[in-house]
Backbone and ligand atoms as CSV (ligand in chain L), in Angstrom:
chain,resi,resn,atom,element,x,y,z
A,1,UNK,N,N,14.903,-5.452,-5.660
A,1,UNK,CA,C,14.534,-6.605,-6.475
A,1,UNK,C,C,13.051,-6.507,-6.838
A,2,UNK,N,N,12.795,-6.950,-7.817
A,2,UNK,CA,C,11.198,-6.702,-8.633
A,2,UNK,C,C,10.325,-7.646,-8.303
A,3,UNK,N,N,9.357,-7.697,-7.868
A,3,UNK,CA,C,8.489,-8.629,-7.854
A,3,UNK,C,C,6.997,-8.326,-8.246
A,4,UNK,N,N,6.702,-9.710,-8.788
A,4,UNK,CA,C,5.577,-10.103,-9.456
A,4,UNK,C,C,4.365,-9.639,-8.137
A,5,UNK,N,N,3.213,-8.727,-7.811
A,5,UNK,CA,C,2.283,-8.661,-7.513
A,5,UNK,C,C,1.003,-9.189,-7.570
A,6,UNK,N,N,0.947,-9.342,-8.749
A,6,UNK,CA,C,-0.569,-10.001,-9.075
A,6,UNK,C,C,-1.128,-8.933,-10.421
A,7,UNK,N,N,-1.835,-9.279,-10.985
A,7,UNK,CA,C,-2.525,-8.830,-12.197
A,7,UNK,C,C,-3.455,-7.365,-11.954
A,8,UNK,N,N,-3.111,-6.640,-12.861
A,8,UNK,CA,C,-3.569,-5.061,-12.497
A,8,UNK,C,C,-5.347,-5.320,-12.854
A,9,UNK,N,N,-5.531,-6.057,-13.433
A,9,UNK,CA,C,-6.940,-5.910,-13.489
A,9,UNK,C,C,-7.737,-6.412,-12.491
A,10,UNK,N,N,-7.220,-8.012,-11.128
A,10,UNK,CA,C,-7.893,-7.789,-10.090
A,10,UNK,C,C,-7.539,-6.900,-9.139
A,11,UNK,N,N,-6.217,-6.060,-8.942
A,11,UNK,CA,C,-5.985,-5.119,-7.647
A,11,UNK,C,C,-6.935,-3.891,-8.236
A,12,UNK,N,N,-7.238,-3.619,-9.789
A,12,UNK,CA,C,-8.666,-2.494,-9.857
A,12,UNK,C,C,-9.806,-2.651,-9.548
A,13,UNK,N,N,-9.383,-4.488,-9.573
A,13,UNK,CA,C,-11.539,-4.654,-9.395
A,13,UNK,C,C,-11.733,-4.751,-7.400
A,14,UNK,N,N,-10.336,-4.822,-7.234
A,14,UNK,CA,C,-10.611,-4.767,-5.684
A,14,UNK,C,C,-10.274,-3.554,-4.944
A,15,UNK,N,N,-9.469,-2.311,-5.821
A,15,UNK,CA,C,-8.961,-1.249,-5.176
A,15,UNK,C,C,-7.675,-2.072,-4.254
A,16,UNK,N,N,-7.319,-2.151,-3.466
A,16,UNK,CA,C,-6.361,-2.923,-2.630
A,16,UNK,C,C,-6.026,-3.997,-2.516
A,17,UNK,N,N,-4.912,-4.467,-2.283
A,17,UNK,CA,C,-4.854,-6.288,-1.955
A,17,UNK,C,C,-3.380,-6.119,-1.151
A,18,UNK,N,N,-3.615,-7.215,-0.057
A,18,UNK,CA,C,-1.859,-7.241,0.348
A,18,UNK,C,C,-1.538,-8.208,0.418
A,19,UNK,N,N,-0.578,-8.198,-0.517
A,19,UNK,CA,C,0.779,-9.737,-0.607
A,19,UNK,C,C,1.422,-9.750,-0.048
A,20,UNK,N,N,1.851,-11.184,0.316
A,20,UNK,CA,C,3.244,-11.203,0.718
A,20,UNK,C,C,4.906,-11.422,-0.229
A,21,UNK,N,N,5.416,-10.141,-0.156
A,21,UNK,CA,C,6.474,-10.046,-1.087
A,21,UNK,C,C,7.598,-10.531,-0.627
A,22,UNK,N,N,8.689,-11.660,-1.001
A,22,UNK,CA,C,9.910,-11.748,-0.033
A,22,UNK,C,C,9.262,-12.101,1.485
A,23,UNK,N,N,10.110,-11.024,2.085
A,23,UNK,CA,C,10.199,-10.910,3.804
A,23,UNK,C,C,8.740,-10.132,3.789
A,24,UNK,N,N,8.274,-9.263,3.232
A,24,UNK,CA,C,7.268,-8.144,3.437
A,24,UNK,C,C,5.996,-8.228,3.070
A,25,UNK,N,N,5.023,-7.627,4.261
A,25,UNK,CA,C,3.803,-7.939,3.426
A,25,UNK,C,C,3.598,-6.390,3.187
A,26,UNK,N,N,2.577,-6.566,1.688
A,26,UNK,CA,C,2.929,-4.913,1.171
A,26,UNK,C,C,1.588,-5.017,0.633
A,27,UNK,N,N,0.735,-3.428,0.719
A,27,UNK,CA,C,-0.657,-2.997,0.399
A,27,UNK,C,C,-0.334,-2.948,-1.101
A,28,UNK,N,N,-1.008,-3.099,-2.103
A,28,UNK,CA,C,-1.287,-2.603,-3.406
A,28,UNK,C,C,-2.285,-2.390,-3.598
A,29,UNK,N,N,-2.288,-0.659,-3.988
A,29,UNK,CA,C,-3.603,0.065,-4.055
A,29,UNK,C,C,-3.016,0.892,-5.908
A,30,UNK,N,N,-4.407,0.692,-6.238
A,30,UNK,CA,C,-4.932,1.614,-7.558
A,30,UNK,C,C,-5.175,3.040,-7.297
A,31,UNK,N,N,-4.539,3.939,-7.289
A,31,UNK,CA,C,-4.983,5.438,-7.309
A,31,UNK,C,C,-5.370,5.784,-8.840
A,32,UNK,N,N,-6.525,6.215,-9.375
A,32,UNK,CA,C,-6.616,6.875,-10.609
A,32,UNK,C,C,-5.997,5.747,-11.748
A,33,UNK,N,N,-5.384,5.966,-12.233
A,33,UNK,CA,C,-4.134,5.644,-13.555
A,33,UNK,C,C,-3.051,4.577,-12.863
A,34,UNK,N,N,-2.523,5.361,-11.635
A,34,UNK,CA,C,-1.700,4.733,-10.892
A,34,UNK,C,C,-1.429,3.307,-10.064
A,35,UNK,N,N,-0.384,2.675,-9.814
A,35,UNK,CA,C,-0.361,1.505,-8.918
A,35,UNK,C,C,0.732,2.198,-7.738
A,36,UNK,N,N,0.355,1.920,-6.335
A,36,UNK,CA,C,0.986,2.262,-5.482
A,36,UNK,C,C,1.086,0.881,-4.221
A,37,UNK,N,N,2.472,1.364,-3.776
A,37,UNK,CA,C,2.599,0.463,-2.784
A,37,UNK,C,C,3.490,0.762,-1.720
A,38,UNK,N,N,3.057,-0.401,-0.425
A,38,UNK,CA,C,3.018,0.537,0.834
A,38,UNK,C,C,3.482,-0.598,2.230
A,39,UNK,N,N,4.284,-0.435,2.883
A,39,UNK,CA,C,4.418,-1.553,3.761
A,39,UNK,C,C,2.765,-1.795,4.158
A,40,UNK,N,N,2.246,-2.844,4.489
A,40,UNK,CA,C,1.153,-3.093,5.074
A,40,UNK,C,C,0.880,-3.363,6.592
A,41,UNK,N,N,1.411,-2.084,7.518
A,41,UNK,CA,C,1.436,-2.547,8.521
A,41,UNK,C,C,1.404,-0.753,9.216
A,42,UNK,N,N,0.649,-0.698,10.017
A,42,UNK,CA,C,0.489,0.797,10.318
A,42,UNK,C,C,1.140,0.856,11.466
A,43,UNK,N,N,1.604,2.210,11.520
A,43,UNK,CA,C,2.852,2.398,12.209
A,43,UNK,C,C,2.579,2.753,14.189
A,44,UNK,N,N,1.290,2.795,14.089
A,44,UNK,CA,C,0.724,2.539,15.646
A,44,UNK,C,C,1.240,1.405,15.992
A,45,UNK,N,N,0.158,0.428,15.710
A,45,UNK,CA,C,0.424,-0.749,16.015
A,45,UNK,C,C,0.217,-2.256,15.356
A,46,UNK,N,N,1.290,-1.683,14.515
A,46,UNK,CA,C,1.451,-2.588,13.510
A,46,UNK,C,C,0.268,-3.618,12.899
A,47,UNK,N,N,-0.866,-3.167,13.015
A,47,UNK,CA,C,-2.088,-3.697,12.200
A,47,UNK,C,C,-2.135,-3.406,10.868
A,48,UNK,N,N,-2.928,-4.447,10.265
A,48,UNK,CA,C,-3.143,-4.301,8.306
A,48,UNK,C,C,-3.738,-2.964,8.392
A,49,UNK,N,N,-3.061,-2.433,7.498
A,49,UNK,CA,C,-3.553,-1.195,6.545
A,49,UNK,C,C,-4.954,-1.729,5.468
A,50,UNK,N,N,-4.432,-2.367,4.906
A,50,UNK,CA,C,-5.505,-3.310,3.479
A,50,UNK,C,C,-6.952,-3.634,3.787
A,51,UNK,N,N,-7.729,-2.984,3.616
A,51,UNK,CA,C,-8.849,-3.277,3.625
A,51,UNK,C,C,-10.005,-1.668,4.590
A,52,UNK,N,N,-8.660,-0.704,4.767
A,52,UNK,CA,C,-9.072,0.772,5.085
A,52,UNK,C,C,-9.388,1.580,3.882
A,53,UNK,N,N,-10.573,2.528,4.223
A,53,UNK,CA,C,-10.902,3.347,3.641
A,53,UNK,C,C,-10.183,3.920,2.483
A,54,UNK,N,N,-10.235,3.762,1.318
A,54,UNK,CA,C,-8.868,5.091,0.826
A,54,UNK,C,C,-9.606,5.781,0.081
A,55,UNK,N,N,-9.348,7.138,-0.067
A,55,UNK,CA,C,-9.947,8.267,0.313
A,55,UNK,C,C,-9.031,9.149,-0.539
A,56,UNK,N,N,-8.925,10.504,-1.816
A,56,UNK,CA,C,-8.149,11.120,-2.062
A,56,UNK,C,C,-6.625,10.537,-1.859
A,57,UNK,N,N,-6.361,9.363,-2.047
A,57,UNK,CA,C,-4.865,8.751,-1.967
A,57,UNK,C,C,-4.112,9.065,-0.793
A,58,UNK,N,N,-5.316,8.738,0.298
A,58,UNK,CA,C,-5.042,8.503,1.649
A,58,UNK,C,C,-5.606,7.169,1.606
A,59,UNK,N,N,-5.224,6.410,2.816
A,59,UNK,CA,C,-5.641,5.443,3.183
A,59,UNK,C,C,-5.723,5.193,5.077
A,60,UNK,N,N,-7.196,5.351,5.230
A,60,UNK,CA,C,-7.666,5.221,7.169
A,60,UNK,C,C,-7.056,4.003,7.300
A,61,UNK,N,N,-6.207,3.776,8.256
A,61,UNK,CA,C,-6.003,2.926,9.283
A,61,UNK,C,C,-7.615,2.246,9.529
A,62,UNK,N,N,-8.057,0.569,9.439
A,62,UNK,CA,C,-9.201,0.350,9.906
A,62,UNK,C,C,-9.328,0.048,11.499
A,63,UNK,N,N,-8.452,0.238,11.888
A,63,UNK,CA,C,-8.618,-0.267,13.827
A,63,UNK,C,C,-8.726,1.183,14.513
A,64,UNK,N,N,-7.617,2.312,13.973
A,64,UNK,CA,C,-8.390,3.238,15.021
A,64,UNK,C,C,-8.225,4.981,13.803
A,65,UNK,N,N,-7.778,4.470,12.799
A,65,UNK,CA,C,-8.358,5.829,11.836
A,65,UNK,C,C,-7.155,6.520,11.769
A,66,UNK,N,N,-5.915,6.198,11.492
A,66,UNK,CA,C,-4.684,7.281,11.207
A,66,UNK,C,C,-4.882,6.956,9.775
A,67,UNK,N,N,-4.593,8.074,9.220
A,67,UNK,CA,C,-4.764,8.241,7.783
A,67,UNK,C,C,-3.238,8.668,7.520
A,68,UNK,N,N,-2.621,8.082,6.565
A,68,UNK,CA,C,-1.736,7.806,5.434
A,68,UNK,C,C,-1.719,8.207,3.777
A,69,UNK,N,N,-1.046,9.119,3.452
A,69,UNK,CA,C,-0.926,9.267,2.174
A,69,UNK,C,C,0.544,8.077,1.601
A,70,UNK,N,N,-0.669,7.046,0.440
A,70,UNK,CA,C,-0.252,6.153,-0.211
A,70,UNK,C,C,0.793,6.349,-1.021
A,71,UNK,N,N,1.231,7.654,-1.441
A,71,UNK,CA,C,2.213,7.775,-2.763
A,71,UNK,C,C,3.498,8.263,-1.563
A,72,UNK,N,N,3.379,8.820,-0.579
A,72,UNK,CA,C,4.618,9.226,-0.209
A,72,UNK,C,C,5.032,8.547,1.539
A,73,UNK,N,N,3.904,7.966,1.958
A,73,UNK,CA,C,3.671,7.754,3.644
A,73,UNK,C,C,3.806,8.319,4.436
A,74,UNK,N,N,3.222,9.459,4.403
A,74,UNK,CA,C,3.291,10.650,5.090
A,74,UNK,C,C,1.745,9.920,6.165
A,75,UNK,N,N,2.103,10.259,7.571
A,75,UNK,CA,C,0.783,9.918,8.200
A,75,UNK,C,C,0.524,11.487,8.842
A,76,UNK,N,N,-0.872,11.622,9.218
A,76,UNK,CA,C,-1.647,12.711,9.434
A,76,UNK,C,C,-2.116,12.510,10.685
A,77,UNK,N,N,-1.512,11.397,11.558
A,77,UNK,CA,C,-2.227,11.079,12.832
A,77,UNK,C,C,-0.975,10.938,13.961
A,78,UNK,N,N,-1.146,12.035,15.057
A,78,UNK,CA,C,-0.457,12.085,15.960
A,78,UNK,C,C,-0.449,10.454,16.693
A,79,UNK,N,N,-1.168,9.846,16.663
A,79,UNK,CA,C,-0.919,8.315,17.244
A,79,UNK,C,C,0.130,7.657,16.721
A,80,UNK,N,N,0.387,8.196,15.266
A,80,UNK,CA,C,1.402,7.174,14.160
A,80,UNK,C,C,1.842,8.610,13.836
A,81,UNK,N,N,3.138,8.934,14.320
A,81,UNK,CA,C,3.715,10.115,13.602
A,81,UNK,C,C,4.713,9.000,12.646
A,82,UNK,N,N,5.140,8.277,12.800
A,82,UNK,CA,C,5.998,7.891,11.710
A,82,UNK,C,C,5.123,7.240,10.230
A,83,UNK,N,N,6.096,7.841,8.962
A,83,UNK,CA,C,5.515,7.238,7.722
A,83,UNK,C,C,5.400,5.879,7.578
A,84,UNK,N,N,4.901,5.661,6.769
A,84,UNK,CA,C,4.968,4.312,6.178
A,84,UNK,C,C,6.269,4.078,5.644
A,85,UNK,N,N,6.545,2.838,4.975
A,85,UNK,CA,C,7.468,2.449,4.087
A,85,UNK,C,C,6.662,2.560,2.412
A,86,UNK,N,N,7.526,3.109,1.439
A,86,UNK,CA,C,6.866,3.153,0.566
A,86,UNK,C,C,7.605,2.572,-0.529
A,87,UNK,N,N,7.269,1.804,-1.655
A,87,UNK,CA,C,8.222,1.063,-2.519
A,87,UNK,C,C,7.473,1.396,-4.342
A,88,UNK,N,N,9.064,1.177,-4.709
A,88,UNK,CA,C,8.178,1.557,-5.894
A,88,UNK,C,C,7.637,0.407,-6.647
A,89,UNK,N,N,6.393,1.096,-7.110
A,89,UNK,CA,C,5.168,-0.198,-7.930
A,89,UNK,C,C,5.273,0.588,-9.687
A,90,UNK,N,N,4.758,-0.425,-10.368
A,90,UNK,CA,C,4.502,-0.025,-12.038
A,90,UNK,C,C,3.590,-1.191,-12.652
A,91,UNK,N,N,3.248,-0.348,-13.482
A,91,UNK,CA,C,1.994,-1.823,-14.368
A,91,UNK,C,C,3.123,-2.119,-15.190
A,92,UNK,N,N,3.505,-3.466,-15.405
A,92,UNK,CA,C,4.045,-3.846,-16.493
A,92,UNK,C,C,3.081,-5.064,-17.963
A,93,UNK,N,N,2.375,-4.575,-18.500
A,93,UNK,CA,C,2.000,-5.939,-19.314
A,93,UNK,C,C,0.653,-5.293,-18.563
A,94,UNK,N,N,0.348,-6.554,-17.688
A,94,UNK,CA,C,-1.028,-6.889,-17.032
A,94,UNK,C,C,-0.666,-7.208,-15.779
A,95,UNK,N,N,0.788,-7.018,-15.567
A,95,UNK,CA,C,1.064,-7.631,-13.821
A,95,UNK,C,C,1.747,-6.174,-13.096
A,96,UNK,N,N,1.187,-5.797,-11.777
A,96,UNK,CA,C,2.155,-5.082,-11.036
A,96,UNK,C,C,3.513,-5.551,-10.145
A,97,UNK,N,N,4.460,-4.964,-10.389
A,97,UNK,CA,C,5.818,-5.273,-10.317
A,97,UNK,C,C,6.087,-3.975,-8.822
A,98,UNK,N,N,6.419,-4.941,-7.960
A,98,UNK,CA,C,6.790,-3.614,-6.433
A,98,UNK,C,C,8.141,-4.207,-6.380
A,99,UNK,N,N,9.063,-2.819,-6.589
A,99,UNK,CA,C,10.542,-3.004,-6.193
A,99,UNK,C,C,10.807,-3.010,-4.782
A,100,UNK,N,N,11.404,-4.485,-3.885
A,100,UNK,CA,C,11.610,-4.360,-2.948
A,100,UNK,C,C,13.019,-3.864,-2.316
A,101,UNK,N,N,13.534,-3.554,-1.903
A,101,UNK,CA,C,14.673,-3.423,-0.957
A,101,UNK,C,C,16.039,-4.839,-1.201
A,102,UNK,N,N,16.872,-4.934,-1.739
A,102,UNK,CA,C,17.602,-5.991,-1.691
A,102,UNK,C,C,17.632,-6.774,-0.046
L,1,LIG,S1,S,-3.377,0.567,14.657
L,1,LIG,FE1,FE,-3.604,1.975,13.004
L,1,LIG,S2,S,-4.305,3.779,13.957
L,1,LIG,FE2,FE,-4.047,2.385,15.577
């Protein structure tokens, strides 16, 4: 199911923001051109992702630094071997739209 995010021109002027979508709260990050999105909850221990470093379309964990690639959730940190959840995002208009999970 599609949902309304918020307007692509403040998630650029902020790089990140996390909503709460439905049941889920979900990162929306600007890569380049791109809108990406990401469960917001790191897979250590379940702390916000939103407001970590992102880096080459990684994104640091801010509590203890597992890094995450945003487009696929691949993590790079033996603390968090499991990925993220990853959903698909698109600019539509002026609003980003993250397809959730029925
Ligand atoms: S809670 Fe994210 S790396 Fe520990």
């Amino acid at each position: 199911m599609d949902h309304p995010a918020g307007p692509i021109d403040d998630i650029r002027a902020k790089g990140a923001v996390s909503v709460t979508l439905g049941t889920w709260q979900v990162m929306v990050a600007v890569l380049g051109t791109d809108v990406v999105a990401v469960e917001d909850r790191c897979t250590h221990q379940d702390t916000p992702l939103c407001g970590g470093r992102i880096r080459n379309g990684r994104v640091a964990c801010p509590r203890h630094g597992a890094m995450f690639d945003l487009r696929t959730g691949k993590s790079f940190a033996p603390i968090a071997p499991r990925p993220l959840t990853v959903f698909p995002a698109r600019i539509d208009g002026e609003t980003v739209i993250v397809t959730l999970p029925d």
